[in-house]
Each structure stands twice: as structure tokens, then as C-alpha cells.
Backbone bond lengths (Angstrom), bond angles and torsions (degrees), N, CA, C in turn:
res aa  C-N    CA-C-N  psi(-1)  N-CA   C-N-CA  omega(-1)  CA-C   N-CA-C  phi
1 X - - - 1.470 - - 1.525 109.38 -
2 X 1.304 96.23 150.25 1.585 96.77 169.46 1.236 120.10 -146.25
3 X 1.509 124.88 169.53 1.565 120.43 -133.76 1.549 107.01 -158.72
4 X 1.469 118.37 114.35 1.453 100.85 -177.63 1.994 85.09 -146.34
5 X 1.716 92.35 179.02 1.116 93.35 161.03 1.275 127.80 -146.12
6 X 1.073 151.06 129.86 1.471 174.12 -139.53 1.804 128.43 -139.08
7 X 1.143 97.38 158.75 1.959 105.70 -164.66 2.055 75.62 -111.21
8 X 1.091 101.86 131.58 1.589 114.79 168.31 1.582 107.55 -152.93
9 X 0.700 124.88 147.42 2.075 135.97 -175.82 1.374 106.96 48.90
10 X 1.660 139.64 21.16 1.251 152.82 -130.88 1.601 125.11 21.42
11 X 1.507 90.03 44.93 1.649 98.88 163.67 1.253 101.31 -124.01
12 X 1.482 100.39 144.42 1.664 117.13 162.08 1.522 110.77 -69.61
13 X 1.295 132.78 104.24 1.455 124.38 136.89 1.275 152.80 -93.34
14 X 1.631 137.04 171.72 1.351 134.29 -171.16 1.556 87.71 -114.64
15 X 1.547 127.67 109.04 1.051 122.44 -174.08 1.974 105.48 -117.07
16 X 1.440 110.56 174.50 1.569 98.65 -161.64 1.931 83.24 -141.97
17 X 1.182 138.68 125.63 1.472 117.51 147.27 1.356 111.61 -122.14
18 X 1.646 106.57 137.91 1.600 132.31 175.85 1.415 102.65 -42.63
19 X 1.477 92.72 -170.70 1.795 111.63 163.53 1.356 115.61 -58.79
20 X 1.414 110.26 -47.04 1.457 114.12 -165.46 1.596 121.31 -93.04
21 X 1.515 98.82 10.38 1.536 121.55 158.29 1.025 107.55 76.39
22 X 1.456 121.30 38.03 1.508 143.83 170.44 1.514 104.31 -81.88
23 X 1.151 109.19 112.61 1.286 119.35 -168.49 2.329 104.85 -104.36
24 X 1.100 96.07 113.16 1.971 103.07 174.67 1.697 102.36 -139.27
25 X 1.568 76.09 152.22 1.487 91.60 -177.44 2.084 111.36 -92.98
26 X 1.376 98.44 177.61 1.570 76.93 -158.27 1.316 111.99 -90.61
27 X 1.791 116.46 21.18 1.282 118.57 145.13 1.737 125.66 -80.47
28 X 1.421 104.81 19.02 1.876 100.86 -171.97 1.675 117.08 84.23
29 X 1.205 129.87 -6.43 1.347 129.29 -175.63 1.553 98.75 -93.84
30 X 1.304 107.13 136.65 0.912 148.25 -155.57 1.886 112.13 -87.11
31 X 0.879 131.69 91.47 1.823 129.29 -170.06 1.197 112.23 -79.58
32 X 1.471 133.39 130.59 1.524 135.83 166.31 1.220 88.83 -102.20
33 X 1.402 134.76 99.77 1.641 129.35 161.57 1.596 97.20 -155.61
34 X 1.264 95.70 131.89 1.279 113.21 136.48 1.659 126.27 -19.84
35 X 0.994 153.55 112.56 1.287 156.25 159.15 2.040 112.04 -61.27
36 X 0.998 111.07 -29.79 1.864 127.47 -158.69 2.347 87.11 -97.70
37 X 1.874 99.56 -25.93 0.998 95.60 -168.20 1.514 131.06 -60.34
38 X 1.456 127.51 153.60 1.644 117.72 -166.01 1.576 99.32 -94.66
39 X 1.501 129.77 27.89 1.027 156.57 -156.68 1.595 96.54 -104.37
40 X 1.298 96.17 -57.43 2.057 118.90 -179.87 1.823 97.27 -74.66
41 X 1.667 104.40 138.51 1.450 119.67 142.85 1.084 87.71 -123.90
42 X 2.007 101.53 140.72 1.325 126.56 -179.83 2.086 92.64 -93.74
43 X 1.252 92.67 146.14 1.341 92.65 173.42 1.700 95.82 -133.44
44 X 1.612 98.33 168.08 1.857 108.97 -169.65 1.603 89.49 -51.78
45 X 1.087 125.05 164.93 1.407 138.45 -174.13 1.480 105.32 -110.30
46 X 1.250 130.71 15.17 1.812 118.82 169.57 1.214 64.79 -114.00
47 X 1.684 100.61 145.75 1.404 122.86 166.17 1.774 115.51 -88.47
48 X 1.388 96.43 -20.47 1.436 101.21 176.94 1.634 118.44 -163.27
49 X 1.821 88.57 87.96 1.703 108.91 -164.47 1.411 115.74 -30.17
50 X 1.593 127.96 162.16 1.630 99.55 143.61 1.509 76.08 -133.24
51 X 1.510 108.77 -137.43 1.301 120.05 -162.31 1.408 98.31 -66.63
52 X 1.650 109.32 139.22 0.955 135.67 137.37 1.673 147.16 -89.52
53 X 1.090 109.05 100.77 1.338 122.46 158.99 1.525 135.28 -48.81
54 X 1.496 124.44 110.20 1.228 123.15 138.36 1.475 163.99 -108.71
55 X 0.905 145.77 105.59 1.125 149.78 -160.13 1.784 136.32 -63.28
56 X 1.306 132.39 75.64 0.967 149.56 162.70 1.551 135.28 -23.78
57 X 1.242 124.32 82.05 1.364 141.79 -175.87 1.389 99.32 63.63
58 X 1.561 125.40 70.75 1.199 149.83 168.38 1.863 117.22 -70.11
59 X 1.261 114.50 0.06 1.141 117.01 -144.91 1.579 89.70 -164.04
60 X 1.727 110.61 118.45 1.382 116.02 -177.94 1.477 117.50 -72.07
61 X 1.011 105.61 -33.41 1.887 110.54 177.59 1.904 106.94 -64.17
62 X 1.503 100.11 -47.58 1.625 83.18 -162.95 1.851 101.13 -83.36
63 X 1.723 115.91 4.79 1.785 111.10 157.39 1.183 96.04 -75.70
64 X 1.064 145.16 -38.02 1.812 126.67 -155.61 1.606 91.17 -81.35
65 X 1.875 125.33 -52.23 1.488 107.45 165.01 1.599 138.10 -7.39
66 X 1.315 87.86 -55.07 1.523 120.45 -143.69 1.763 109.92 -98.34
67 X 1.805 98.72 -10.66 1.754 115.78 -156.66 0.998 127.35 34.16
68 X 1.573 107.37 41.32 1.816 109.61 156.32 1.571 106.90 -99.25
69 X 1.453 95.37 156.97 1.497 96.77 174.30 1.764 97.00 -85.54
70 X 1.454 90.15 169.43 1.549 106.52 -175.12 1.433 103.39 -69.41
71 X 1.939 113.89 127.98 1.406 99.72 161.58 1.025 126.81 -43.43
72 X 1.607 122.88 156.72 1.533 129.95 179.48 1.915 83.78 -103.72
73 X 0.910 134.04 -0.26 1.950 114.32 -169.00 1.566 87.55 -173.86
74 X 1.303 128.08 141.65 1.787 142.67 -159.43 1.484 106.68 -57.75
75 X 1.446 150.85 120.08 1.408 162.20 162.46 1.707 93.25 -68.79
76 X 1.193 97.82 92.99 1.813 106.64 170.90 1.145 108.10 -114.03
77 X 1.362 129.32 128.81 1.576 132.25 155.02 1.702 100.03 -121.59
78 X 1.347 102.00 172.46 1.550 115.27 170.72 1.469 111.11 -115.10
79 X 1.630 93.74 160.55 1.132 91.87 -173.84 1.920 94.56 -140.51
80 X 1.607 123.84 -177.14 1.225 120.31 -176.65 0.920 116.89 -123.45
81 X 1.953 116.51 178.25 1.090 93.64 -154.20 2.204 109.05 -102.01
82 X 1.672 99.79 5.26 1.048 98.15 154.99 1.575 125.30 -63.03
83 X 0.911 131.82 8.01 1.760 146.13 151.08 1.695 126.36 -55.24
84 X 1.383 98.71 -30.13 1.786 115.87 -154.79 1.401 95.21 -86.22
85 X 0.923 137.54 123.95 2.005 134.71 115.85 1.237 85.76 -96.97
86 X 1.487 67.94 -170.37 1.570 119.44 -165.36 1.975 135.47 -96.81
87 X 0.968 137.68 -178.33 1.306 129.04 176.20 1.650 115.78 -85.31
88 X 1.599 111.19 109.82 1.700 120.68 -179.14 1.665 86.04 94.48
89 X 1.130 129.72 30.64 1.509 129.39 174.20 1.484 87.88 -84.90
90 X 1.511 118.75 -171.65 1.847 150.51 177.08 1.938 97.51 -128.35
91 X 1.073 94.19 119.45 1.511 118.19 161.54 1.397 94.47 -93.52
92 X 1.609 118.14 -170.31 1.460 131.44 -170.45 1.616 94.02 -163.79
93 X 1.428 89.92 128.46 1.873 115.51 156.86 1.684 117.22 -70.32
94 X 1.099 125.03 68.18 1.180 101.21 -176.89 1.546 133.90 -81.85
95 X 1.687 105.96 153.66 1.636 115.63 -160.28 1.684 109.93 -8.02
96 X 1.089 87.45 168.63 2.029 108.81 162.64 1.134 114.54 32.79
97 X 1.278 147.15 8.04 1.172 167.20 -170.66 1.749 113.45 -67.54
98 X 1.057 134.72 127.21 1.200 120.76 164.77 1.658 125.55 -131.81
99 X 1.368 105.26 23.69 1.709 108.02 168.91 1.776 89.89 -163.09
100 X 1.108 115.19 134.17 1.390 124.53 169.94 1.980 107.78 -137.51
101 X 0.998 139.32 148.64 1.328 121.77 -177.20 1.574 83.99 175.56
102 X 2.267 73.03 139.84 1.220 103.68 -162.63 2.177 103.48 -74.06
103 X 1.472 116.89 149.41 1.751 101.20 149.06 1.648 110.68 -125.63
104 X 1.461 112.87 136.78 1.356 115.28 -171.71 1.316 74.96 -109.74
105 X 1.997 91.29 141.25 1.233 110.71 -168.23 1.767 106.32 -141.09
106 X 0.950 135.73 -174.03 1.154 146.43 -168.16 1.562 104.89 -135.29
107 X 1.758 108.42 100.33 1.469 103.78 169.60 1.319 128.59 -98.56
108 X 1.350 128.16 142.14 1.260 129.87 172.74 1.419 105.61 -99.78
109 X 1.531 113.77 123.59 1.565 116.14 -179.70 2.147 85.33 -115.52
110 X 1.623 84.31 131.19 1.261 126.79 167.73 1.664 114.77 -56.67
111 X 1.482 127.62 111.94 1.398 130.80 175.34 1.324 109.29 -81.18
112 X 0.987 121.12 -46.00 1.619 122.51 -146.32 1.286 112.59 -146.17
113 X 1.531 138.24 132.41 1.363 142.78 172.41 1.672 127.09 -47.94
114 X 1.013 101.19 127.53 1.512 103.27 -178.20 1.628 116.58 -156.74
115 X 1.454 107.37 162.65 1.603 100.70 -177.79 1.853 94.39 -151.73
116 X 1.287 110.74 134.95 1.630 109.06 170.72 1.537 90.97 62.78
117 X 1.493 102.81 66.96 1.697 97.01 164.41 1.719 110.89 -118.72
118 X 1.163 87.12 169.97 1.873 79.71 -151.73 1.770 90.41 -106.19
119 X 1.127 115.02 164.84 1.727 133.27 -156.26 1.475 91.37 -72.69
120 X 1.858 135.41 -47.09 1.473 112.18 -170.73 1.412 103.40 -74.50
121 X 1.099 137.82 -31.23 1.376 150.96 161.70 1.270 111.49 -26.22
122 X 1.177 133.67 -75.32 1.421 151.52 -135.69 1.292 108.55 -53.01
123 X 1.694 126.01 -46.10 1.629 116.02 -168.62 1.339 97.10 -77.17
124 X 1.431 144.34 27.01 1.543 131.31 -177.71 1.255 67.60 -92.80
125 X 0.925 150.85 -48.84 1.866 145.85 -113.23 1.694 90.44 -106.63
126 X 1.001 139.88 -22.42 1.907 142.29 170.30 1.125 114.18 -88.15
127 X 1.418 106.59 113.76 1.254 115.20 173.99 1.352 117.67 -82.77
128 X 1.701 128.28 4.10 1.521 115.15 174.04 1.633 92.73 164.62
129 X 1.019 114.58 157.06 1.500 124.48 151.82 1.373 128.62 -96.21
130 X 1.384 117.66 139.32 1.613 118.55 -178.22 1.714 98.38 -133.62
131 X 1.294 115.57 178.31 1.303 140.13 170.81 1.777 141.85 -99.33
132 X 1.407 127.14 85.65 1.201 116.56 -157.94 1.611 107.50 -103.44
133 X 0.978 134.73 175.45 1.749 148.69 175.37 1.738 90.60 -125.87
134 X 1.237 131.27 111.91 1.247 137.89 169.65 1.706 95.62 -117.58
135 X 1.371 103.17 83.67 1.570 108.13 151.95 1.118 123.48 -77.48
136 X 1.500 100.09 154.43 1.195 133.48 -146.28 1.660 122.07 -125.30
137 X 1.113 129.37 107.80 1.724 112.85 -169.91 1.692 104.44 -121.61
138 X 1.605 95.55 102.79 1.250 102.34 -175.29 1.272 133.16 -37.65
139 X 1.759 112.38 -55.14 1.434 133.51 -158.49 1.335 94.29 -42.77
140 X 1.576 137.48 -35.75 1.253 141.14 -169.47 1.384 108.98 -67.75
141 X 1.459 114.69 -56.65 1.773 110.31 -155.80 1.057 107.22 -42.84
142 X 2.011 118.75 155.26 1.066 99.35 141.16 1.446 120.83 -92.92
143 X 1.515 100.83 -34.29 1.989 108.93 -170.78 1.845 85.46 -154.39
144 X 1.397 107.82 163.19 1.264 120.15 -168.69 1.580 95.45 -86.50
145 X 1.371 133.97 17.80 0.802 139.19 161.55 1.720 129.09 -90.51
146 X 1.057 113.63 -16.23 1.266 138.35 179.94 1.973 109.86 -157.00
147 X 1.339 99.64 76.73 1.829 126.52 179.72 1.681 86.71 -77.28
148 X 1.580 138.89 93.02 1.114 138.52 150.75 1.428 149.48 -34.35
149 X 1.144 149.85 168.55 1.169 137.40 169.83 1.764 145.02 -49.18
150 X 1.528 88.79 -32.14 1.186 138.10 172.76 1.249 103.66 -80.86
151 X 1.554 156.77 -82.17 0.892 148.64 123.82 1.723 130.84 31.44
152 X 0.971 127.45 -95.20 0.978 147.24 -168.25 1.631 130.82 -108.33
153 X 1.522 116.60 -23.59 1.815 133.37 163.87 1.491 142.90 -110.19
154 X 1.482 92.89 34.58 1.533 114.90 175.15 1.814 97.11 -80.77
155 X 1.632 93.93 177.24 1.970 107.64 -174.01 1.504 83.73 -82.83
156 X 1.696 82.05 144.94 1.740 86.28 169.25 1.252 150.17 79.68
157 X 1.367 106.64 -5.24 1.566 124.56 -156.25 2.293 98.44 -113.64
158 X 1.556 99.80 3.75 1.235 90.66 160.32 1.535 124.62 -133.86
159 X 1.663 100.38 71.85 1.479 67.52 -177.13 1.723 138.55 -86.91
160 X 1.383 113.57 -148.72 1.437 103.33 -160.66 1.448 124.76 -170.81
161 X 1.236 128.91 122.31 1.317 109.69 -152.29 1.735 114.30 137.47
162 X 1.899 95.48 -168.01 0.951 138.57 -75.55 1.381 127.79 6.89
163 X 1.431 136.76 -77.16 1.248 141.56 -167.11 1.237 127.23 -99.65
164 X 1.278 140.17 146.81 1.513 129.63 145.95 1.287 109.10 -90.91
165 X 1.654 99.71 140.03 1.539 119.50 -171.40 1.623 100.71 -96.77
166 X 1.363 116.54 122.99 1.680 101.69 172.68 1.386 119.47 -78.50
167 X 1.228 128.12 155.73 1.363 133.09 -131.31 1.277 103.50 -95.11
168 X 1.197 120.99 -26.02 1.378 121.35 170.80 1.849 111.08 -61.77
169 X 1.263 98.07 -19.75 1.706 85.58 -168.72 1.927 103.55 -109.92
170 X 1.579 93.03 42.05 0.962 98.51 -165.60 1.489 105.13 -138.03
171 X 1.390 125.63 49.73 1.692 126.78 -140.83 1.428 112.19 -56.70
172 X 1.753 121.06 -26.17 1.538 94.13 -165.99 2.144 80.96 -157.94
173 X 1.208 96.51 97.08 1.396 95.79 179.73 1.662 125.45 -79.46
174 X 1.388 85.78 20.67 1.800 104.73 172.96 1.416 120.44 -102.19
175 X 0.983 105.41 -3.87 1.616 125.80 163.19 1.453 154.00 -118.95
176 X 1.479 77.38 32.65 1.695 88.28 -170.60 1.220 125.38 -110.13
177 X 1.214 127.60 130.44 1.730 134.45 -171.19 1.479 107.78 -51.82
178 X 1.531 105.44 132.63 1.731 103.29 -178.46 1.235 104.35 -114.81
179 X 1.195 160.94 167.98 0.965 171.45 134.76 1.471 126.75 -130.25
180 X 1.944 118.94 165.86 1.612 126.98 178.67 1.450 97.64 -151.28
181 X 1.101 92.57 138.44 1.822 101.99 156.97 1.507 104.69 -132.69
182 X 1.464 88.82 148.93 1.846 97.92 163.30 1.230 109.63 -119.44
183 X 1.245 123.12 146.30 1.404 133.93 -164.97 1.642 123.82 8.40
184 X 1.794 104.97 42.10 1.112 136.64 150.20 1.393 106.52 103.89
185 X 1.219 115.37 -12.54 1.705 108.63 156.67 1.269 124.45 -77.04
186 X 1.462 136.01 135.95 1.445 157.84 -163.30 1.476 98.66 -80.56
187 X 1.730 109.61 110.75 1.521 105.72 176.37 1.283 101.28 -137.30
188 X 1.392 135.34 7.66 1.579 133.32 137.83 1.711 124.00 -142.74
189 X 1.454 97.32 132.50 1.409 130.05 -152.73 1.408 109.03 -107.32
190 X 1.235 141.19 53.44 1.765 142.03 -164.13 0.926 129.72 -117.41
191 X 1.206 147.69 -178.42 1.700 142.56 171.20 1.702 109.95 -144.31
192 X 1.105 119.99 146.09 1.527 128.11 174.99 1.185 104.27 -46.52
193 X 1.564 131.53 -44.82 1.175 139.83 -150.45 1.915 93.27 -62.41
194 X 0.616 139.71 -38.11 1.656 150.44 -174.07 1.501 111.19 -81.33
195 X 1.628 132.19 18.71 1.248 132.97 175.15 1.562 100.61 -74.16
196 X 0.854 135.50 164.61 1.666 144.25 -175.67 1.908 91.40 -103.09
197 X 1.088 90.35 -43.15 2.144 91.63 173.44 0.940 103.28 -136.87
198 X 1.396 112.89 148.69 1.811 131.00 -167.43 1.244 79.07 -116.27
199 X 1.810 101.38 167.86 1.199 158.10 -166.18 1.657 88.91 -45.26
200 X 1.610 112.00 -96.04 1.228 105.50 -177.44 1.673 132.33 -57.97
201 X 1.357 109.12 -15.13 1.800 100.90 147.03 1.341 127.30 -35.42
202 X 1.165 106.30 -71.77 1.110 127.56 -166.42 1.419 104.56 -73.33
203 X 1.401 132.07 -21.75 1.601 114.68 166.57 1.586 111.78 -74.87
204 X 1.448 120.02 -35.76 1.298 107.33 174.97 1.474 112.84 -64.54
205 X 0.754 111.37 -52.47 1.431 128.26 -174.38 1.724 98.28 -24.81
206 X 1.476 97.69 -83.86 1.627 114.97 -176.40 1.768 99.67 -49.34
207 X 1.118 121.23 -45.95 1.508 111.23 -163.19 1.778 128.09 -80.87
208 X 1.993 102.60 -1.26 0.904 86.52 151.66 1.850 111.10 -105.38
209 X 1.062 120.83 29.74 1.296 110.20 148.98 1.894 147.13 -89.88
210 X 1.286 74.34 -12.62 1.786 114.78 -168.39 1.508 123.37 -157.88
211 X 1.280 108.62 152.01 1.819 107.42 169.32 1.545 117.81 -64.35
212 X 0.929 130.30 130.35 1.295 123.67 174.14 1.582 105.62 -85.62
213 X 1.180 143.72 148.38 1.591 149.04 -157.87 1.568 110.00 -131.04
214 X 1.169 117.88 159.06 1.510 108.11 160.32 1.451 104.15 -84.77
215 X 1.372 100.20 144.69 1.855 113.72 175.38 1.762 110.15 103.83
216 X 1.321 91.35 -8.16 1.839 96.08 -174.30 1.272 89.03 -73.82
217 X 1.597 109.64 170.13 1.571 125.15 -167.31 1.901 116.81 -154.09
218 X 0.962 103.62 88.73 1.224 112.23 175.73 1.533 120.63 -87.80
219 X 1.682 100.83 99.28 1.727 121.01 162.69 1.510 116.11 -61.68
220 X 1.538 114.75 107.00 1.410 106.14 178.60 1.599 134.35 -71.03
221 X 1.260 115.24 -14.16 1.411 132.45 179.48 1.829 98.62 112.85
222 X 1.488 100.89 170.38 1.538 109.51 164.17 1.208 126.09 -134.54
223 X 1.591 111.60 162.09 1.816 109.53 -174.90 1.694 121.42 -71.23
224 X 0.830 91.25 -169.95 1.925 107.39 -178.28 1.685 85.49 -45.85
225 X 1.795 96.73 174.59 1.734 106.97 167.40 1.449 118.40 79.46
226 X 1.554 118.32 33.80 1.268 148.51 157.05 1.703 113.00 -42.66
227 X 1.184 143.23 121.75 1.847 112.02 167.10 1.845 92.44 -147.71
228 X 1.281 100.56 143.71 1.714 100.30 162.68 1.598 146.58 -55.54
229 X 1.018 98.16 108.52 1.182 108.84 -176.93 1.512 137.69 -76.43
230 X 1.519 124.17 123.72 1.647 113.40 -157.04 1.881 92.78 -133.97
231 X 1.380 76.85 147.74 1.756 93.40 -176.35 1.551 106.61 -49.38
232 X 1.409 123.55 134.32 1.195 136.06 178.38 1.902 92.23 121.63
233 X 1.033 128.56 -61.03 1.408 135.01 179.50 1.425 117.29 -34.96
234 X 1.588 107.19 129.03 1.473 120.94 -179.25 2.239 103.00 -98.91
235 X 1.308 76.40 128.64 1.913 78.73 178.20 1.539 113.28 -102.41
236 X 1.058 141.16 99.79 1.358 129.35 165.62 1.365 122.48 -92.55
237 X 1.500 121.64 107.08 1.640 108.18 -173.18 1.779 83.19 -122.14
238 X 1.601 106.52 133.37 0.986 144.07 -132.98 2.215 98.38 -131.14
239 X 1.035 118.01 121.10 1.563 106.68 169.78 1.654 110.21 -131.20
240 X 1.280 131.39 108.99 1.331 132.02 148.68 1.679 111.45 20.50
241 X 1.767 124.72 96.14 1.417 97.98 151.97 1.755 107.47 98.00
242 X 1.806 99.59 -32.66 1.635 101.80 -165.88 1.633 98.09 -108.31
243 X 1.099 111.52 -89.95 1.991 105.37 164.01 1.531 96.23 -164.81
244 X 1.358 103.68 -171.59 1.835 117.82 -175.55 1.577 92.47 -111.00
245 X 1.276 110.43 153.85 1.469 114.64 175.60 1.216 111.42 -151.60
246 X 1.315 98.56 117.84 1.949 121.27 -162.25 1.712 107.02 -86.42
247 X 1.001 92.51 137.91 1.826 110.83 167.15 1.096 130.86 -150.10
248 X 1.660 132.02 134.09 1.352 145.06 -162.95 1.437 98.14 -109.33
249 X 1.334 119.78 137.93 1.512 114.45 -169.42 1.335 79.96 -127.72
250 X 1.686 110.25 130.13 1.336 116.53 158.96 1.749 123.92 -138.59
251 X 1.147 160.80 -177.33 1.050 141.75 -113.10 2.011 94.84 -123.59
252 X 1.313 98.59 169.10 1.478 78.11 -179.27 1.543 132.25 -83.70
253 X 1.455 117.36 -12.05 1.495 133.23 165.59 1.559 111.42 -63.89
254 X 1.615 112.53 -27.06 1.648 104.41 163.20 1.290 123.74 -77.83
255 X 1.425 101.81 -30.10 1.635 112.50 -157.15 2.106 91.85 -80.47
256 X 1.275 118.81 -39.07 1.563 116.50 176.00 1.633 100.22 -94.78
257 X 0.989 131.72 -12.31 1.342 96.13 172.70 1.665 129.07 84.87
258 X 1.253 117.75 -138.94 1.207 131.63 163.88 1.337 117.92 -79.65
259 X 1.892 119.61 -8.93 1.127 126.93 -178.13 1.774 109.55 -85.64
260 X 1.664 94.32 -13.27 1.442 101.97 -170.39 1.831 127.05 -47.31
């Protein structure tokens, strides 16, 4: 099953569609829509974030990119949830900038509360996988050890989505084809199987430091095949099995507006 949520007839819903692409909301009503339709705004798919997790050169190919050595123990920072849209949302280039680049990542959103959970344990504790773009604006970093404000917790710069996949229909999330295109050419080519820490690593890991919650969201990192991104550019980063999740990057005087 899968599960997202969306603004349709100017209501917000938590909607679910089967195999047979029967799409209901999670009062039982029944949707005749289009999914592709401009009818739908996709919105972030946790209805009610908590901490978010990210993961820092998760993936040995895109450290050798990048000339870090491979962590020896997981590079986690957080991030918020003023970060999140949605799928066919607008991110923003902002000013003076001269490298911004997208990472399609593989999220694990958290079902159920736990603390000191142990590694065979851990996928009881995920309630589904979804898809995020956690851009990135270099000129800022200093080291993937400290991913800054500037960096990584501007509006908009994560989005996320369309769906969460429930985890059961999801047999081995260590093997799944990743991919990105920008404005429809293929410029990263990867697979889960190449994370430096999997899924349930990384839940023990974090949970004996902290409670893990329902709604928390753990970004696993992404592979090699990084490229800059400039306002006008469409991002699609794409995962095996889970969904594709579209983004329009446009500049930051569009993206604020009158707030500019």
C-alpha cells in the first residue's frame, strides 16, 4: 500500500492507493482523480514531522567524489521541518551562490516509538519508505562534519515524496536502483546496496542515543553523480519500487516573492 497526502477540492487529505490504483482517503471516500492531475497538490507525506535525520557521506563512491574518507561511525545532523515540500513543489536557488546540488536519498519514516532497539529488530520500528532531494549548497560547508545552517536549513530545500511505501511491500531496501535526471538527462546512476550503513544500523545506532518517535525521518545519504543546479531546472530523483519525486528549481526572488 501506499500513502501520501495532498490538497484536492481545497481540502487537505491523507490518501492511501491499493494495487489496482484505487485511490481513498483515510476516511473511506473514494477519489475519481487523476494522480498526473493539476487538480492534486502533493504535499510532504509525514503529516506531522518530528526529527529529522541526515546522513553524511553515506555512500563510498560519492566520499571519494567529494575527497572524504569513508566514515568510520554514521555523520548525522538534523535538519527541520521548515525544509519539506512536496512532490512538483519549487525549491529556490538562492543569490550569489555558485554550486548547489541536488542528493536523492532513500527515507525511512519511523512507525512506532522505541529506545535501545537492537539491529534484527529495527524494520518492525518503519513504517514505510519515501523519497527526499536534500539539497545541498556547497559554497557554505565547512566539512561533512559540521553541514551548517546555510547549507542545509533554508525553506524548501527538502523536498519529499510523493508516497510512502509500507515496508512490507518493500522486501529488501538494500537493493534498490536509485537514480536523477535533470531536465531529463540521467546524471546519477546508484543502488542502496552501496550505503556504508543500512537502514537498521542506523536505527540502532540513533536509538540508543535518543527515542525514536513515530513521524521521525531518517535521510540515508546518496551515491556519486552530484551536478549544479540553476533556476529553471527540473530534478527528478527516482528510487526502485518507492516513487519518483519531481522538483522545479527556481531563483530566490521567485521562490519569496514580495517577501524578497
Amino acid at each position: 500500500m501506499r500513502h501520501a497526502r495532498i490538497v484536492f477540492d481545497g481540502r487537505e487529505l491523507d490518501i492511501d492507493i491499493d494495487a489496482n490504483d484505487r485511490i481513498t482517503t483515510s476516511e473511506g471516500e473514494v477519489l475519481d482523480v487523476a494522480l498526473d492531475s493539476d487538480q492534486i497538490t502533493w504535499l510532504p507525506p509525514v503529516k506531522e514531522p518530528g526529527t529529522i535525520f541526515a546522513l553524511g557521506i553515506n555512500y563510498a563512491d560519492h566520499a571519494t567524489e567529494l575527497a572524504f574518507e569513508p566514515p568510520k561511525e554514521p555523520l548525522i545532523f538534523i535538519k527541520h521541518a521548515n525544509t519539506l515540500t512536496g512532490h512538483k513543489q519549487v525549491s529556490y536557488r538562492p543569490d550569489g551562490i555558485e554550486y548547489q546540488h541536488y542528493e536523492c536519498e532513500l527515507v525511512a519514516v519511523i512507525g512506532k516509538t522505541g529506545k535501545n532497539i537492537k539491529r534484527e529488530d529495527a524494520l518492525d520500528y518503519v513504517a514505510g519508505y519515501t523519497v527526499c532531494n536534500d539539497f545541498a549548497i556547497r559554497d557554505y560547508l565547512e566539512n561533512y562534519y559540521r553541514p551548517n545552517l546555510r547549507v542545509k536549513s533554508r525553506d524548501s530545500l527538502l523536498p519529499m515524496g510523493p508516497w510512502i511505501v509500507d515496508t512490507a511491500d518493500i522486501p529488501n531496501a538494500n537493493a534498490l536502483k536509485l537514480t536523477t535526471t535533470v531536465n531529463g538527462k540521467l546524471t546519477q546512476d546508484g543502488s542502496t546496496k552501496d550505503m556504508i550503513f543500512d537502514v537498521p544500523f542506523v536505527i540502532e545506532y540513533l536509538s540508543k542515543v535518543m527515542t525514536l518517535n513515530p513521524g521521525d525521518m531518517i535521510c540515508t545519504g546518496t551515491p556519486h553523480g552530484i551536478v549544479d543546479c540553476q533556476p529553471g531546472d527540473t530534478i527528478v530523483c527516482s528510487i526502485e519500487d518507492v516513487c519518483s519525486l519531481e522538483t522545479r528549481m527556481v531563483s530566490e526572488q521567485e521562490y519569496y516573492g514580495d517577501k524578497y
